[in-house]
C-alpha positions as CSV (number, residue, x, y, z in Angstrom):
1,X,-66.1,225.6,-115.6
2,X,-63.1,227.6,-116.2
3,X,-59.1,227.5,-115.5
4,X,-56.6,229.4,-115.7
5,X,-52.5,228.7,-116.5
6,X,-50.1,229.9,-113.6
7,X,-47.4,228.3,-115.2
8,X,-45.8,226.0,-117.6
9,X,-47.3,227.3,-121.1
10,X,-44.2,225.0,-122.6
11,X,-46.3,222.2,-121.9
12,X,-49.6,224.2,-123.7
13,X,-47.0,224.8,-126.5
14,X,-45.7,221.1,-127.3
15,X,-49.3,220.0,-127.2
16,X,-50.0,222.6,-129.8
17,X,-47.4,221.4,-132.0
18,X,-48.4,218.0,-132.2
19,X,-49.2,216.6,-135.6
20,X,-52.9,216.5,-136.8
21,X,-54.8,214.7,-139.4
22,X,-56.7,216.4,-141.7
23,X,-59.5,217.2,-139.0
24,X,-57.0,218.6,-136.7
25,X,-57.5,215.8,-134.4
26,X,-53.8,214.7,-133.0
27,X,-52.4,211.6,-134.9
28,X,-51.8,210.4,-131.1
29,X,-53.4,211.7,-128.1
30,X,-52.0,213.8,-126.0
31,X,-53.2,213.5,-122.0
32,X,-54.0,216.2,-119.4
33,X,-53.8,216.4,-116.3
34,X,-56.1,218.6,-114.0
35,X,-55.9,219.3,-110.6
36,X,-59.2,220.9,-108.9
37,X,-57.3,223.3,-105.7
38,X,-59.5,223.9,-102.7
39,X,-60.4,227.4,-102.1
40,X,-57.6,228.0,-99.8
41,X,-55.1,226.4,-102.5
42,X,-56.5,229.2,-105.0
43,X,-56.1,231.9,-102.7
44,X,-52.4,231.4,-101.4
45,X,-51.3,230.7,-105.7
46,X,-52.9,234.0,-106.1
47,X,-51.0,235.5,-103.2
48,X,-47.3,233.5,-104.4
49,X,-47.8,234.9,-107.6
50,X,-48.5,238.7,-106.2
51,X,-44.9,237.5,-103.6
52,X,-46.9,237.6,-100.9
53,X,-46.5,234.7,-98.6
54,X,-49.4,231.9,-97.8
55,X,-52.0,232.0,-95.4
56,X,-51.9,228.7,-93.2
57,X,-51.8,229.8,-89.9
58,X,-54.2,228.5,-87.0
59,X,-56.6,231.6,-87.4
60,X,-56.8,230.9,-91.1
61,X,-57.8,227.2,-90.5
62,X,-60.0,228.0,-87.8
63,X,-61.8,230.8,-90.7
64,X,-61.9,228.3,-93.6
65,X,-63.9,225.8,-91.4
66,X,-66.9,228.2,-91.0
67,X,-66.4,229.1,-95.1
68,X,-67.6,227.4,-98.0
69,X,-65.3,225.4,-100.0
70,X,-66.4,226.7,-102.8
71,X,-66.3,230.0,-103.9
């Protein structure tokens, strides 16, 4: 499994800066939160973040039924 960071590498950072024991383990524990996106989700962040706008439109719908959900 892999991920990749869109945005919001200040949270990365203060989770990096936490305070570590001598094992570098954090003296507290610091949660995460991960969200798994859908194949569509994946494709319209990749399409925002090149400014193009998402696809949701009746023909895309109609498309991703007969796709897999996976990649």
């Amino acid at each position: 499994m892999f991920g990749e960071l869109v945005n919001g590498i200040e949270v990365v950072d203060s989770i990096a800066a936490v305070k570590t024991d001598k094992n570098d383990r954090p003296i507290v524990d610091e949660r995460m939160y991960v969200k798994l996106l859908t194949k569509r989700e994946a494709i319209n962040l990749e399409r925002e973040l090149k400014g193009l706008k998402p696809k949701n439109g009746l023909f895309t719908k109609i498309a991703d039924m007969f796709s897999s959900r996976n990649y």
